[in-house]
Structures are given as structure tokens and as C-alpha cells.
N, CA, C and O atoms as a GROMACS GRO file, in nm:
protein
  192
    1UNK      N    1  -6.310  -2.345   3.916
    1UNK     CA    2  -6.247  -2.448   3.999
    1UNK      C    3  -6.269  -2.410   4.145
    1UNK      O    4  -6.247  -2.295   4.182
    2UNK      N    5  -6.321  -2.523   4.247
    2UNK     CA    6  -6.372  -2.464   4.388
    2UNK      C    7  -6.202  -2.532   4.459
    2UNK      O    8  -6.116  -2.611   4.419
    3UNK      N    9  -6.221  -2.456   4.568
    3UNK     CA   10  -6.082  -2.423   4.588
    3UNK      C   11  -6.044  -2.583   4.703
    3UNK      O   12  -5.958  -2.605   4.788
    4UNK      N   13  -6.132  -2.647   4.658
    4UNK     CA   14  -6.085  -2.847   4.694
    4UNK      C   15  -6.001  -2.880   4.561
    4UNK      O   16  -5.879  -2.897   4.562
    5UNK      N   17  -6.059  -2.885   4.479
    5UNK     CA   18  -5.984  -2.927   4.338
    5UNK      C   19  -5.849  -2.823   4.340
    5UNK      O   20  -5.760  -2.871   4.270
    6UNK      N   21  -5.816  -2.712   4.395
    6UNK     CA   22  -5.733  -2.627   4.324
    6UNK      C   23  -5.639  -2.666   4.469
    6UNK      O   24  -5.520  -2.660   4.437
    7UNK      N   25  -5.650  -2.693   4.574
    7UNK     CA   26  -5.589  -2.755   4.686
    7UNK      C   27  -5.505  -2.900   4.632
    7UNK      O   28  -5.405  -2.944   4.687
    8UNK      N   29  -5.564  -2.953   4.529
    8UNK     CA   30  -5.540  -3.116   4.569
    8UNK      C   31  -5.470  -3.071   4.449
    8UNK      O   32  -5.377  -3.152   4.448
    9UNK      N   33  -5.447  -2.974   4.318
    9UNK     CA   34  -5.383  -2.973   4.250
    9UNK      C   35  -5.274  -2.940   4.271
    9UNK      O   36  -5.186  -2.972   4.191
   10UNK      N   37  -5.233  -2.840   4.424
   10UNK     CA   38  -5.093  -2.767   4.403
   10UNK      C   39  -5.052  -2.832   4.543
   10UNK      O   40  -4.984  -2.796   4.638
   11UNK      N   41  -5.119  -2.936   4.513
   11UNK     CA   42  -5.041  -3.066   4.675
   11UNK      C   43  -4.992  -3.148   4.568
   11UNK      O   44  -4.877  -3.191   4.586
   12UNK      N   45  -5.065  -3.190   4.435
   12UNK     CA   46  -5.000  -3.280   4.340
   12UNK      C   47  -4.844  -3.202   4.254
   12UNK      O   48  -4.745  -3.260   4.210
   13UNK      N   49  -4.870  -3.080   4.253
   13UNK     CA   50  -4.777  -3.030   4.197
   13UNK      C   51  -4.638  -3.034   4.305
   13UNK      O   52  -4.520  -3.057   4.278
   14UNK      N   53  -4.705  -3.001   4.438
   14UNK     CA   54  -4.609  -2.992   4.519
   14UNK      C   55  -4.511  -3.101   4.548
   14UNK      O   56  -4.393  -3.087   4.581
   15UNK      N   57  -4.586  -3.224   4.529
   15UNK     CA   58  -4.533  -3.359   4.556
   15UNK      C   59  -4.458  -3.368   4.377
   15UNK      O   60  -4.342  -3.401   4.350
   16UNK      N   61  -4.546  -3.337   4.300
   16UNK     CA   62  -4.456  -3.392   4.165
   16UNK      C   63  -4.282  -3.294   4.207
   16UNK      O   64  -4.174  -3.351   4.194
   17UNK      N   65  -4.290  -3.202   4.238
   17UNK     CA   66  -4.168  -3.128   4.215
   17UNK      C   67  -4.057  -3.162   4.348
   17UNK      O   68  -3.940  -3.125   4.354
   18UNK      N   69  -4.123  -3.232   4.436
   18UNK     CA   70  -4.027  -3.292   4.552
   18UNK      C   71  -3.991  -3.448   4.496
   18UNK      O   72  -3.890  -3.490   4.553
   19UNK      N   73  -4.038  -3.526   4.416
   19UNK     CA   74  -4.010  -3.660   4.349
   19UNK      C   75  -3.860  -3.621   4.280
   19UNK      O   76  -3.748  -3.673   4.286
   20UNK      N   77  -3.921  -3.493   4.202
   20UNK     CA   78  -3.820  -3.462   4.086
   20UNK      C   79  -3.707  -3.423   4.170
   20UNK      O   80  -3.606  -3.493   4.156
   21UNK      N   81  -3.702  -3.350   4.235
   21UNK     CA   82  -3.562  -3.301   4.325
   21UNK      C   83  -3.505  -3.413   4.389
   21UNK      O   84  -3.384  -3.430   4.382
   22UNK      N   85  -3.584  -3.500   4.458
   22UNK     CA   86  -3.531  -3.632   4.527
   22UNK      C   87  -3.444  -3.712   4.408
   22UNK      O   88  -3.342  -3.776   4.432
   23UNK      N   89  -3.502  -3.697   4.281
   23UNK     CA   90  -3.450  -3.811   4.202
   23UNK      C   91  -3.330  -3.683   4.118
   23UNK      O   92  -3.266  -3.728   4.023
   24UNK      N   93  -3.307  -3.534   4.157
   24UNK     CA   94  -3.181  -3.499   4.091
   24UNK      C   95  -3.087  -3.539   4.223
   24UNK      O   96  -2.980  -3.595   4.199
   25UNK      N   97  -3.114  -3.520   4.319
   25UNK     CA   98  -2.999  -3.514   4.434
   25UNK      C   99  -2.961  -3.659   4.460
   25UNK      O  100  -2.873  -3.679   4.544
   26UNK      N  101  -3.027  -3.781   4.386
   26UNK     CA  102  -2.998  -3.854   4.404
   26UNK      C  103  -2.897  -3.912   4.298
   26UNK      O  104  -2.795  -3.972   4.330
   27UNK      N  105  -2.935  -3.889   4.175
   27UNK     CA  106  -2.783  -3.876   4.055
   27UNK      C  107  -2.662  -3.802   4.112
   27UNK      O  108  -2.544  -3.837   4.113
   28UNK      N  109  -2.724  -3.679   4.163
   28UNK     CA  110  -2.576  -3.580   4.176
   28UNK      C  111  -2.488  -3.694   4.264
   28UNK      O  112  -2.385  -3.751   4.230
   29UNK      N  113  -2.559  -3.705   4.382
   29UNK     CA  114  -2.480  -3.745   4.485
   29UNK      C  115  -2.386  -3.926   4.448
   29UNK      O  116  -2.284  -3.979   4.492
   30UNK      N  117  -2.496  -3.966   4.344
   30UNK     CA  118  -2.415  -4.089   4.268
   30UNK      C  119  -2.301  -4.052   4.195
   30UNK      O  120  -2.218  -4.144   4.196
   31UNK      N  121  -2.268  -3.959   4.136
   31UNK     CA  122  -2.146  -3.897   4.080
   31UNK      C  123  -2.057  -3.808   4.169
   31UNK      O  124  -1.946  -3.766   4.137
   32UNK      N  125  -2.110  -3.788   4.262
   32UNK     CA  126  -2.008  -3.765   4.374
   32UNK      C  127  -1.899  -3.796   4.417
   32UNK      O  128  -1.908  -3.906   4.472
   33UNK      N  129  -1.772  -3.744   4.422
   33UNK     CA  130  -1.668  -3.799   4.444
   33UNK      C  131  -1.634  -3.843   4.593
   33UNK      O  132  -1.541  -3.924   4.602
   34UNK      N  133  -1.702  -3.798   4.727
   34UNK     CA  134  -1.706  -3.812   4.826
   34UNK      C  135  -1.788  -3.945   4.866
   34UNK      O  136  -1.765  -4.002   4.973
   35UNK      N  137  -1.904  -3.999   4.757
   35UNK     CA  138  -1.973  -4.104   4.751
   35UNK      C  139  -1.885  -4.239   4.802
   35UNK      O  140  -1.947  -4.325   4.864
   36UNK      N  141  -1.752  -4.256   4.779
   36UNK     CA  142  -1.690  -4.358   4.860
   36UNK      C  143  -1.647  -4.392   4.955
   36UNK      O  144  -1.636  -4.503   5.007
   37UNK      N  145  -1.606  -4.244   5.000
   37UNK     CA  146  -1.626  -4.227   5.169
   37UNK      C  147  -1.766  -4.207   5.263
   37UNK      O  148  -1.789  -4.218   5.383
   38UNK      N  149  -1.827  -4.180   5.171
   38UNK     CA  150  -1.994  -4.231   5.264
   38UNK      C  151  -1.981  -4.360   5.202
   38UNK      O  152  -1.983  -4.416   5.312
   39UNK      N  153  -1.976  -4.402   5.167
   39UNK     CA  154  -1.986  -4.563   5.155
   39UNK      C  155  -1.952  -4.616   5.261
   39UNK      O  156  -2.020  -4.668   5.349
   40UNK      N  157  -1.796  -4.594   5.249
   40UNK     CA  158  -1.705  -4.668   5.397
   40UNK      C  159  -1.761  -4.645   5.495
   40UNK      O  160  -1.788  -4.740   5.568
   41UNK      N  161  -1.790  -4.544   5.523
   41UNK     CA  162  -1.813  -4.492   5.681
   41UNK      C  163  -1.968  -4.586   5.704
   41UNK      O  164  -1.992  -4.642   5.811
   42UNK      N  165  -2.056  -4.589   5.596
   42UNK     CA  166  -2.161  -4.651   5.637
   42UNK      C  167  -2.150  -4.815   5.636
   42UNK      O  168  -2.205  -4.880   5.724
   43UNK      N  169  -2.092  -4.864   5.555
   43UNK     CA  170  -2.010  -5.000   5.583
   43UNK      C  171  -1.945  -5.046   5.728
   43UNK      O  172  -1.959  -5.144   5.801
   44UNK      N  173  -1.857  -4.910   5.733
   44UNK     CA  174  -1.751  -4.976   5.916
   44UNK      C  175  -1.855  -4.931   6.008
   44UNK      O  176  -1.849  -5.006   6.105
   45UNK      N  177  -1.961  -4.832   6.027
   45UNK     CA  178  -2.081  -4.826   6.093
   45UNK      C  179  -2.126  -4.963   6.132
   45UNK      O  180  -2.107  -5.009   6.245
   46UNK      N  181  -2.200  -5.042   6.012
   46UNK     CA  182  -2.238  -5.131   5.963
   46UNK      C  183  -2.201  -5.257   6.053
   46UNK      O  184  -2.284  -5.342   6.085
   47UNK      N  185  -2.063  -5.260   6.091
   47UNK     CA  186  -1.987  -5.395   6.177
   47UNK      C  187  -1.973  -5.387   6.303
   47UNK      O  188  -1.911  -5.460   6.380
   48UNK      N  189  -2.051  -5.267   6.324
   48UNK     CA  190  -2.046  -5.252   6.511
   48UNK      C  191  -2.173  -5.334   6.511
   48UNK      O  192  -2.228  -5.362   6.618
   0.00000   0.00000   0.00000
């Protein structure tokens, strides 16, 4: 493997494993109990 192919593989890996983290922190933070107060705050933000 010349080291173009082995570049573009651990940029694909790199990106597959930042998708995956984006999409756990994005459950966690949906089960979050603080999730309703970022709500509000971005809501009354929202009306200025």
C-alpha cells in the first residue's frame, strides 16, 4: 500500500470515528436532564 491510499484510509477512519462520537454525544445529551434548560435558554435567546 503506497502511503496515498494508506493517508486517505486513516482520514476515512478518522472521519468514520468523529461521525460515531458526534452521533453518541448527541443521544447522551438527548437524555440529559439539563436538556430543558438549554432548551429555554435557547428559546428566550430566540425572542430578542
Amino acid at each position: 500500500m503506497n502511503n496515498k491510499n494508506k493517508d486517505k484510509n486513516i482520514n476515512y477512519i478518522t472521519y468514520e470515528m468523529f461521525v460515531e462520537n458526534a452521533k453518541r454525544q448527541k443521544e447522551a445529551f438527548e437524555k440529559h436532564p439539563a436538556k430543558a434548560v438549554y432548551d429555554e435558554v435557547i428559546r428566550l435567546l430566540g425572542k430578542k
